[in-house]
LOTOR-284157 format. One record per residue (C-alpha): x, y, z; residue number from 0; residue in one letter. Coordinates in pm, 1 decimal, padded with zeros to 6 digits, always signed. Example, Ala and Ser with C-alpha at 12.3 -4.5 7.8 and 13.67 -1.06 7.14 Angstrom:
<rs>
{u +01230.0	v -00450.0	w +00780.0	zavo 0	nunu A}
{u +01367.0	v -00106.0	w +00714.0	zavo 1	nunu S}
</rs>
This chain:
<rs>
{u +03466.7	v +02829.0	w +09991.2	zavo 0	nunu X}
{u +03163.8	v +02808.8	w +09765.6	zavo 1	nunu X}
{u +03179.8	v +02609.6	w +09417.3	zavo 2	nunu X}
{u +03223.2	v +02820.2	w +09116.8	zavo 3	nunu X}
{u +02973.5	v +02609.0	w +08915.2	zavo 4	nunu X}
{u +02730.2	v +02543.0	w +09112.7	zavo 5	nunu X}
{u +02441.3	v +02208.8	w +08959.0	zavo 6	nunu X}
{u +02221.3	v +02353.6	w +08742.4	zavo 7	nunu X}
{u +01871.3	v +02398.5	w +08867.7	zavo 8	nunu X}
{u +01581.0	v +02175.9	w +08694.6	zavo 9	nunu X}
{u +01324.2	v +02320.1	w +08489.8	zavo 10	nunu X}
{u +00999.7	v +02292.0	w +08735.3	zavo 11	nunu X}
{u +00668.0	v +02233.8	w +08596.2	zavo 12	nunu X}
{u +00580.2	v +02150.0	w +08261.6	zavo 13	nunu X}
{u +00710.1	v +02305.7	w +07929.3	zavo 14	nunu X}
{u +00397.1	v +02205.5	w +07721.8	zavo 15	nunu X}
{u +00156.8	v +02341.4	w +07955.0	zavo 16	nunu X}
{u +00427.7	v +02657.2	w +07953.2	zavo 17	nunu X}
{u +00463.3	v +02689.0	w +07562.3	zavo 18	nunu X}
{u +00078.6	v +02614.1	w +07516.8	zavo 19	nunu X}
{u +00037.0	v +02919.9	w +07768.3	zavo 20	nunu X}
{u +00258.9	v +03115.8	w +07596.1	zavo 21	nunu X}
{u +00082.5	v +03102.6	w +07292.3	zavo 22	nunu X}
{u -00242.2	v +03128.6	w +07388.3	zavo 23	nunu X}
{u -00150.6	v +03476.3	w +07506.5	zavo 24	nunu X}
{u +00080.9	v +03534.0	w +07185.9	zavo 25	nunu X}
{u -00254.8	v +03489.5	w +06949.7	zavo 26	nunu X}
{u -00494.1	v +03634.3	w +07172.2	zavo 27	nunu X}
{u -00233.8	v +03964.6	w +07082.4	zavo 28	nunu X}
{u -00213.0	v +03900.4	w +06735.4	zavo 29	nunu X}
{u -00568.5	v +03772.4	w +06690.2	zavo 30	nunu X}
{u -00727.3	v +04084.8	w +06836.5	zavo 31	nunu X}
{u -00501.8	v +04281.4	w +06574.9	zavo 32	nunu X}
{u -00603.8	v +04050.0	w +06301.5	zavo 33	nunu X}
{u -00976.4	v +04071.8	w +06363.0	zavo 34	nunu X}
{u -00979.7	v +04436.5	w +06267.6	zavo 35	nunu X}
{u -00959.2	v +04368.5	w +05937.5	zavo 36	nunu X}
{u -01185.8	v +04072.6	w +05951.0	zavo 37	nunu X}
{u -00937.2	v +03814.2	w +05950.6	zavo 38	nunu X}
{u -00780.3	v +03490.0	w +06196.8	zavo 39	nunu X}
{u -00432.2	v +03437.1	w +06223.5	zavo 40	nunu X}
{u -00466.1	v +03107.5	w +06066.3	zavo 41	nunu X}
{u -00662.1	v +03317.6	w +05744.6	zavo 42	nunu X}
{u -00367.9	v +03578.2	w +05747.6	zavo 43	nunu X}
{u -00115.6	v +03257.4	w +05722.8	zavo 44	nunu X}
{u -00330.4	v +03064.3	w +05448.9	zavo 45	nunu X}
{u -00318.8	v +03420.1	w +05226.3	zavo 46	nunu X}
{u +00054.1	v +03451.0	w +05289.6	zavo 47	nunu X}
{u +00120.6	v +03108.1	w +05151.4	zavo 48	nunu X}
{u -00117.8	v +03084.5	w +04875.3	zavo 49	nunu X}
{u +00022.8	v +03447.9	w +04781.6	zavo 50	nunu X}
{u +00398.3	v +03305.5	w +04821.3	zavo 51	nunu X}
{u +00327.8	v +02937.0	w +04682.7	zavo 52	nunu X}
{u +00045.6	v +02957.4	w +04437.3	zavo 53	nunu X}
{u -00077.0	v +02805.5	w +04197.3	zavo 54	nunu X}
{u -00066.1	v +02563.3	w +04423.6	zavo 55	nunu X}
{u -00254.1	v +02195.6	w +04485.9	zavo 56	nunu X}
{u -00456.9	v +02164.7	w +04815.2	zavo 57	nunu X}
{u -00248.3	v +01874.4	w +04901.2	zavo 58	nunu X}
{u +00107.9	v +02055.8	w +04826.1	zavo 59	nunu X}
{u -00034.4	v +02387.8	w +05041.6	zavo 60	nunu X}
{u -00145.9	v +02172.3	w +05333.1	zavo 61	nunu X}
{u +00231.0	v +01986.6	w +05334.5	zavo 62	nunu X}
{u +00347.2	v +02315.0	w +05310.9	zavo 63	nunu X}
{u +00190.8	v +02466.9	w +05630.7	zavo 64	nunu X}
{u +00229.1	v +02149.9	w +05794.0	zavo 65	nunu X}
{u -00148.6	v +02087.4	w +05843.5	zavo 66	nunu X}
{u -00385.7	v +01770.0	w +05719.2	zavo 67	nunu X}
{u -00601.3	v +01813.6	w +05434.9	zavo 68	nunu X}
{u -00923.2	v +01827.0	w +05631.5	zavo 69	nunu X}
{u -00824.3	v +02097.5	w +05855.8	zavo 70	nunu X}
{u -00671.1	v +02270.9	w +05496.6	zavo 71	nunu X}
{u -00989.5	v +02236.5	w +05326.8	zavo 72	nunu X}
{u -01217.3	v +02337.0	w +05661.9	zavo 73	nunu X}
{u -00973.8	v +02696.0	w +05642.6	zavo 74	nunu X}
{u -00992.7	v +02747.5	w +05260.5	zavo 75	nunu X}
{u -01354.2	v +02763.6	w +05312.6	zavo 76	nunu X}
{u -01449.6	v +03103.4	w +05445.4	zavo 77	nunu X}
{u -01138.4	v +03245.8	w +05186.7	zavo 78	nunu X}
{u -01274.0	v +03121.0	w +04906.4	zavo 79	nunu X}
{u -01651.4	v +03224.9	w +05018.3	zavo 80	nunu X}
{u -01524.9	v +03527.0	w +05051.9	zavo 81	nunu X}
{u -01345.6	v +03613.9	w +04706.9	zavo 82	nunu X}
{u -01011.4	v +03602.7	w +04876.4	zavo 83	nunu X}
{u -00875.4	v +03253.0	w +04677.4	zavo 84	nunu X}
{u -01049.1	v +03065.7	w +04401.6	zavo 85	nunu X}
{u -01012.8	v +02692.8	w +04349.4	zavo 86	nunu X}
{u -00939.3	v +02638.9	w +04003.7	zavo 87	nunu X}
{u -00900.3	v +02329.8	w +03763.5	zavo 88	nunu X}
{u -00527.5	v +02190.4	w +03718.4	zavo 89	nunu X}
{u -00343.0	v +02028.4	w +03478.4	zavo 90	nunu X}
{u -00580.5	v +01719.3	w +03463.9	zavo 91	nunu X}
{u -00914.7	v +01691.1	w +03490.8	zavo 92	nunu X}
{u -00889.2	v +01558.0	w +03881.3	zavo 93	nunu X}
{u -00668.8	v +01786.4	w +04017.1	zavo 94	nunu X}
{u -00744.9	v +02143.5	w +04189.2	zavo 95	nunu X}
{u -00522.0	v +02437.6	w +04232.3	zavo 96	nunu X}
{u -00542.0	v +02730.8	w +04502.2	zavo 97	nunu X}
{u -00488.5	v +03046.6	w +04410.8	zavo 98	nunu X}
{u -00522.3	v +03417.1	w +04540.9	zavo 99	nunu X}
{u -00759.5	v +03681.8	w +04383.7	zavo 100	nunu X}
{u -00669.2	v +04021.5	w +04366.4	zavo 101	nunu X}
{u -00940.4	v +04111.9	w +04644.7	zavo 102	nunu X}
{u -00723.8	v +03806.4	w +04793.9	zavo 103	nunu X}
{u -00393.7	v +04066.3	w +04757.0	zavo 104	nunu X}
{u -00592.0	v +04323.5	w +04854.2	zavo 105	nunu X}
{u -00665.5	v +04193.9	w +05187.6	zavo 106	nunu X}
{u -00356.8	v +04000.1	w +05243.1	zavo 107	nunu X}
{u -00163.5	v +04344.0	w +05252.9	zavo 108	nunu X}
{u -00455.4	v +04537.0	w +05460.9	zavo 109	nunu X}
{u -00356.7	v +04209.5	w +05710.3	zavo 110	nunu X}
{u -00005.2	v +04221.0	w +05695.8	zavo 111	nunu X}
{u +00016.4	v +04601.0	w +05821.1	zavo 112	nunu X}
{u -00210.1	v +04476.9	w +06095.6	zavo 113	nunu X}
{u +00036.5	v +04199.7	w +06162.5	zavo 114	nunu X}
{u +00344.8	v +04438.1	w +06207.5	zavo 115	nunu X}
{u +00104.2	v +04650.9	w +06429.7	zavo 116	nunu X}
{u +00078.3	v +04349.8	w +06681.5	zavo 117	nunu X}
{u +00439.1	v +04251.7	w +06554.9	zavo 118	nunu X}
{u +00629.6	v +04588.0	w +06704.3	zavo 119	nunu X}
{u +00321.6	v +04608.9	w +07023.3	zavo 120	nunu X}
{u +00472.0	v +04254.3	w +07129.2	zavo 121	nunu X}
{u +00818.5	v +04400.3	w +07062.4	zavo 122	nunu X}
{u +00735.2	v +04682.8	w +07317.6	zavo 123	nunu X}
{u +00530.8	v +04502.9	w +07575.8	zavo 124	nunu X}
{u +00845.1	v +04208.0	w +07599.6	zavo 125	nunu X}
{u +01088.2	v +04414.9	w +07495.5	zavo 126	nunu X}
{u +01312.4	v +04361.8	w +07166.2	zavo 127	nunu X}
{u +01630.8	v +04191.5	w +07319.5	zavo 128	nunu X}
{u +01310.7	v +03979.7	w +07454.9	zavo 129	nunu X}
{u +01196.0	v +03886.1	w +07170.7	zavo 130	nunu X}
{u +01489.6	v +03814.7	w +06966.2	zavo 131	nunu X}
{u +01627.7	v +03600.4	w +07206.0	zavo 132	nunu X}
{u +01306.8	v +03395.7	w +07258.4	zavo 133	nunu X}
{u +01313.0	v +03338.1	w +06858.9	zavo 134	nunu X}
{u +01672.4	v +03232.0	w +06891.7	zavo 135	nunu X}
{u +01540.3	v +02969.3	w +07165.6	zavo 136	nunu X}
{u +01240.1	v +02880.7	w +06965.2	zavo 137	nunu X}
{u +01456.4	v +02813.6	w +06637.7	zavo 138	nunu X}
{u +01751.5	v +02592.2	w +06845.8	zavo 139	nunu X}
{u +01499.8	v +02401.8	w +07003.0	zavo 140	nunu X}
{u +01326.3	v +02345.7	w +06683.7	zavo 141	nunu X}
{u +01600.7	v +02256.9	w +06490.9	zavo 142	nunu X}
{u +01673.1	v +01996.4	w +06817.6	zavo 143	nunu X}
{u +01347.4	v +01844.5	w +06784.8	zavo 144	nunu X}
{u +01343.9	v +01810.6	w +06382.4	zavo 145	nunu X}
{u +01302.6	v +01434.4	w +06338.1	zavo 146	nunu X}
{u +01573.9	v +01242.2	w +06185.6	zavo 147	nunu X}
{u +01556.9	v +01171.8	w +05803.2	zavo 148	nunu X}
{u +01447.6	v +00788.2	w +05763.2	zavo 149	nunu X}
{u +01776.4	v +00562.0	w +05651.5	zavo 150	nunu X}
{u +01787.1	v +00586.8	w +05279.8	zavo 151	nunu X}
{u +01586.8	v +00898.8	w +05293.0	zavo 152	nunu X}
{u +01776.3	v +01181.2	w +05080.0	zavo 153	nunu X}
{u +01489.8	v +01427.6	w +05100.7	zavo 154	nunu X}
{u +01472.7	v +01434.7	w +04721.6	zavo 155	nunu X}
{u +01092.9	v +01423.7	w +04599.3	zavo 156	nunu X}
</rs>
């Protein structure tokens, strides 16, 4: 008589080098979308959160997106070269805000149908039920791996 519940199997190999696979391939799709309107990923992302968030300081967009202010800054660049956001003065005289330009809009939304174009081409290459249940994965495991609030720490700002 076998066992009804048999051990569970262990995961073999490694899940970073799996995950960092994974998205390699997962930007290489939306990246090769992306650059036929001129734009990265990470550009398509900046204009989404400037468009959502701004006015908004540097330092407050890079917290944000969860990236340091050099790699912020080193991102803005090309954007702002291009007309896409301006850097403006704030409230003081040492503080900076981001925000978008109407060619900024403008390009933003040509992105954002090329985003849903690699968006529902991953959906048919994995499949939906795919690719809903790897985002319910990917938001469990995230919510598993959120650090713990410091003692004392409320959240409040």
């Amino acid at each position: 008589m076998q066992d009804a519940d048999p051990a569970p199997t262990q995961p073999q190999g490694c899940t970073n080098f799996k995950l960092r696979q994974l998205m390699r391939r997962v930007s290489q799709h939306y990246d090769a979308e992306m650059a036929r309107c001129g734009l990265k990923t990470t550009q398509y992302s900046l204009l989404s959160h400037v468009l959502k968030l701004g006015p908004i300081r540097p330092g407050d967009l890079a917290a944000a997106m969860t990236m340091d202010a050099s790699t912020l800054t080193r991102n803005l660049r090309p954007l702002v070269d291009a007309g896409w956001v301006a850097l403006e003065a704030g409230p003081d005289a040492r503080s900076r805000l981001v925000h978008i330009t109407d060619a900024g809009r403008a390009k933003r939304a040509e992105a954002q149908r090329r985003w849903k174009v690699a968006q529902l081409s991953l959906n048919d290459t994995l499949g939906v039920e795919r690719v809903a249940a790897l985002h319910a994965l990917l938001d469990d495991a995230l919510a598993l791996l959120d650090p713990a609030p410091e003692p004392g720490d409320d959240g409040a700002q």
